[in-house]
C-alpha positions as MATLAB code, in Angstrom:
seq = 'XXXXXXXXXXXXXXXXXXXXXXXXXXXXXXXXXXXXXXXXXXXXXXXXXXXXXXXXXXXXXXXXXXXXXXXXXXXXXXXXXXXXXXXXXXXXXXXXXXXXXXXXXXX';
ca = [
      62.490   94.621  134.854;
      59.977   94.410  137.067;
      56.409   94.418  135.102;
      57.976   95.097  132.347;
      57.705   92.370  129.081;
      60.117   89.489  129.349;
      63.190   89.810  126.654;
      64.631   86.849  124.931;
      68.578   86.296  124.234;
      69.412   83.937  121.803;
      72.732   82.166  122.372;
      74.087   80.546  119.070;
      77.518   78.717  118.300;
      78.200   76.158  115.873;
      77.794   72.888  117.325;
      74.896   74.129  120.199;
      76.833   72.309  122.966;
      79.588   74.490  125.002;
      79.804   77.989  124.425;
      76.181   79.262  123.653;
      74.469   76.369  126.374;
      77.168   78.331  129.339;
      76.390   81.908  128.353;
      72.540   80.808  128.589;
      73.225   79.390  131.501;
      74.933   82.116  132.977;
      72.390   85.077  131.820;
      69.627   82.227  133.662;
      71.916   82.791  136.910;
      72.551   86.608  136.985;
      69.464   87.414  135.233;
      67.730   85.570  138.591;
      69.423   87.722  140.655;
      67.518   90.913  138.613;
      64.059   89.481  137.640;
      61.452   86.756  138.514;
      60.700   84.425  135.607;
      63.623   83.397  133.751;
      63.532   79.638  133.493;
      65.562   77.694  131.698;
      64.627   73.974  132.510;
      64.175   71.580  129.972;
      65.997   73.576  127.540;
      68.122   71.437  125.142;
      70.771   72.657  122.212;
      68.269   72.963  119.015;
      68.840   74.189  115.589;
      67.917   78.075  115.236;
      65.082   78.554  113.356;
      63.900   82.048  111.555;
      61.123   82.359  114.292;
      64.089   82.184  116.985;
      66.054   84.909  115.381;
      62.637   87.176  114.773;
      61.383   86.866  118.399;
      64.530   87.611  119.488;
      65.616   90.460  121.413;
      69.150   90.237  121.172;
      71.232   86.992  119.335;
      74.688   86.406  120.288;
      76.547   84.354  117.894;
      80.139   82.516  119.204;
      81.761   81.874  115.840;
      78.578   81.692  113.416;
      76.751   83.487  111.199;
      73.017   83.570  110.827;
      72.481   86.108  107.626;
      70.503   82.510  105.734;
      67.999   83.245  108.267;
      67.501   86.790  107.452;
      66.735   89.992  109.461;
      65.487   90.182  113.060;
      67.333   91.266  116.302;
      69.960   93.034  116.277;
      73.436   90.329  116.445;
      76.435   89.938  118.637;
      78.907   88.498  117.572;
      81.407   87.155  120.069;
      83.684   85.273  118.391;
      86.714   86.331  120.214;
      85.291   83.601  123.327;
      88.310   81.534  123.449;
      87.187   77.669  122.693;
      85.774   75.536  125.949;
      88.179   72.741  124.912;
      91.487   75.066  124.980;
      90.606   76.954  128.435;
      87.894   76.209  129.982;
      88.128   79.154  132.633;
      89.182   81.590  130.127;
      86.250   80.718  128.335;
      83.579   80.554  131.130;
      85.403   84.397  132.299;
      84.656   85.850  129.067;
      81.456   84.931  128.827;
      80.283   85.561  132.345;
      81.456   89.201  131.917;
      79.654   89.757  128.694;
      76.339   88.572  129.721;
      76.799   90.753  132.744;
      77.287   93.658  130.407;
      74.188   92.288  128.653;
      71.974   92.048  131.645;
      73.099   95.668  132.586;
      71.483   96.473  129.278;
      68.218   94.753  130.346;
      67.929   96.555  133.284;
];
């Protein structure tokens, strides 16, 4: 990814506080590994707007859908993720491997 224009993810689920703040923070982590400006700090669980989804270029959804805000990247939907509360480590495994498969896409 070197020179090449910076790509934007956007990790949805329904309340914006387990699932889709880990898998952000786990693309941040790996995606470090691979490329030089990913930062992350001072990010904070927001509502999704239309701009979000159009900018985007991927959107992963974890048991949502986002067809009221219309067309724009293409969407994942990974709905499978087990919940955070049930299994934590099944969770955080699932999601780690997918946003490795992601990143592999990336680069």
């Amino acid at each position: 990814m070197n020179g090449a224009p910076m790509k934007t993810v956007l990790f949805v689920c329904l309340h914006g506080a387990a699932k889709s703040v880990l898998a952000a923070a786990d693309f941040e982590r790996l995606a470090r590994a691979l490329a030089e400006g990913v930062d992350l700090c001072g990010q904070r669980p927001r509502r999704v707007t239309r701009d979000d989804v159009a900018g985007a270029w991927r959107v992963v959804t974890f048991g949502c859908a986002l067809e009221e805000l219309g067309a724009g990247a293409p969407v994942e939907r990974w709905d499978d993720v087990p919940a955070v509360s049930d299994d934590f480590r099944k969770a955080r495994a699932a999601i780690e491997a997918r946003v490795g498969r992601l990143l592999d896409e990336l680069s």
